[in-house]
N, C-alpha and C positions, 0 to 999 in steps of 0.2 A: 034448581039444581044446576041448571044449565050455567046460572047466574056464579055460584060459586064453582062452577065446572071454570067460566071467565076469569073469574075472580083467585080462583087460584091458580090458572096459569099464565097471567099479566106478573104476579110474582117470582120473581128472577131468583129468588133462595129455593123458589116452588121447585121451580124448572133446574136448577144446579141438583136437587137435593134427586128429582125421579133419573135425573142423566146420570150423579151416583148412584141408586139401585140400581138402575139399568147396566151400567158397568158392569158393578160387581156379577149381578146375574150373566152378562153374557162372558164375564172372565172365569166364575165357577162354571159354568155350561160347555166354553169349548177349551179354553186354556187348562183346565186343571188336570184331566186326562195328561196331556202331554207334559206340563209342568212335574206331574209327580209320576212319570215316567221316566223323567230326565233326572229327578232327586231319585230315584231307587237304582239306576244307573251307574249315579254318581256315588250312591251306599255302594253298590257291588263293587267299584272300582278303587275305592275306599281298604274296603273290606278284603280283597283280593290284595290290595298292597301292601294293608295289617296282616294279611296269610303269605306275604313273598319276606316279610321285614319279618318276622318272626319265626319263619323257617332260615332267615339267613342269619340270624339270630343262632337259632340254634347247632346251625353249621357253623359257625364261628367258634362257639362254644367248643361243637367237639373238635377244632382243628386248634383251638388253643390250648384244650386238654392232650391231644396231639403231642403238640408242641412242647409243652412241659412232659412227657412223658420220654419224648426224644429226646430233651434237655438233662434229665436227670437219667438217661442212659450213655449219654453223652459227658457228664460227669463222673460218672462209676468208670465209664470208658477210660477217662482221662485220666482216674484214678489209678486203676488197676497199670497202663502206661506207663505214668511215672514210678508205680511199686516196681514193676518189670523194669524201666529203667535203673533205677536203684541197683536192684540183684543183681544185672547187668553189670554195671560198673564195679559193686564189689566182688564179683566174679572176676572181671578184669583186672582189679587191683591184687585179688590174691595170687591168680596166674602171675600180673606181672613179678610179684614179689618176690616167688617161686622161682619165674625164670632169671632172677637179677642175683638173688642168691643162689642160683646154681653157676651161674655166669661169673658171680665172686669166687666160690670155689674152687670153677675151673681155670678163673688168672691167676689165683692163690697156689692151684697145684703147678700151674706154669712157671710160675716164678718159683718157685722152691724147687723145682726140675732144673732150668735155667740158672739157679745161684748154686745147685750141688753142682752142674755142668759147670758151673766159670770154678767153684772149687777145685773141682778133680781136676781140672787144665791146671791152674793154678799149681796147686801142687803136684801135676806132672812136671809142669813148668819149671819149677823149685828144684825138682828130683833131676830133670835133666840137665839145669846149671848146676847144679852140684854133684853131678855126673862129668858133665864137664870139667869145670871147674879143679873136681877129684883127677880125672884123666889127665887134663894138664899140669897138676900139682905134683902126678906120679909121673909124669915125661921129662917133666924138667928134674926133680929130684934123680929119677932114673936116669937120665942122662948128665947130668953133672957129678954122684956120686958112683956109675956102673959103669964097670970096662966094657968092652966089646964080647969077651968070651962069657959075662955072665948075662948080657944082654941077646946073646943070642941060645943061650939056654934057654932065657925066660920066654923070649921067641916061642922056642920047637915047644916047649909046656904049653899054651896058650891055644898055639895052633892043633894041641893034642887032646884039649879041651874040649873044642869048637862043637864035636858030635853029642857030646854032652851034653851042652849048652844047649843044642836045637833040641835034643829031646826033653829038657825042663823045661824051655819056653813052648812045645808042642803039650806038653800036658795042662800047663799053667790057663792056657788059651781055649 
């Protein structure tokens, strides 16, 4: 026994093969404790980071839902804005229209004020050259065809007048 006890440790696959059990014996004896402490470590830290990605996951989610929810209040907004704007403007356009035809009106009544005014001048105008006109037509006649004693008739008549006169043109007025 002793002899193969020799005989198989002179063989070097002998001695490679007990230095492998031995190994592994002494790597599952103190190594594996610590080894698969560091692997359940490495699970938890793993696993912690699948629970940090998947809570940020689902923050995401409801800040994208969020997001669309602010977006399409944000579109009704913009909507409702431009309808206001709308009503707005055609609000302003009916005012202005209002104020442009009242504005027509009131140049329209200006001027037809303004052309009966240049009328009535006008034909005061008229009235008093042919007032004149009539005056001088009667001075020169009455002075070329009237003597003196009928001229000075027609005089004291005239001036006999005069009270008359004021009192037609005071009621006329």
């Amino acid at each position: 026994m002793i002899e193969l006890l020799e005989e198989f440790i002179h063989e070097t696959a002998n001695i490679y093969a007990i230095a492998f059990v031995i190994f592994w014996v002494l790597i599952y004896l103190y190594v594996r404790k610590p080894i698969f402490q560091w692997l359940d470590g490495e699970i938890e830290k793993i696993s912690a980071e699948l629970n940090t990605a998947h809570d940020l996951r689902a923050e995401a989610e409801a800040v994208l839902e969020d997001c669309k929810t602010k977006q399409a209040q944000a579109e009704r907004d913009a909507q409702m804005i431009v309808k206001m704007a709308k009503q707005q403007a055609e609000t302003m356009r009916q005012h202005a229209d209002a104020e442009l035809e009242a504005s027509l009106k009131h140049q329209q009544q200006m001027a037809a004020e303004r052309i009966q005014l240049a009328q009535n001048n006008a034909v005061n105008a008229v009235r008093e050259a042919a007032v004149t006109m009539g005056v001088e037509l009667a001075r020169k006649m009455l002075t070329e065809k009237l003597s003196e004693s009928d001229a000075a008739k027609l005089v004291e008549e005239a001036i006999d007048e005069i009270p008359a006169l004021k009192k037609a043109k005071g009621k006329t007025v």
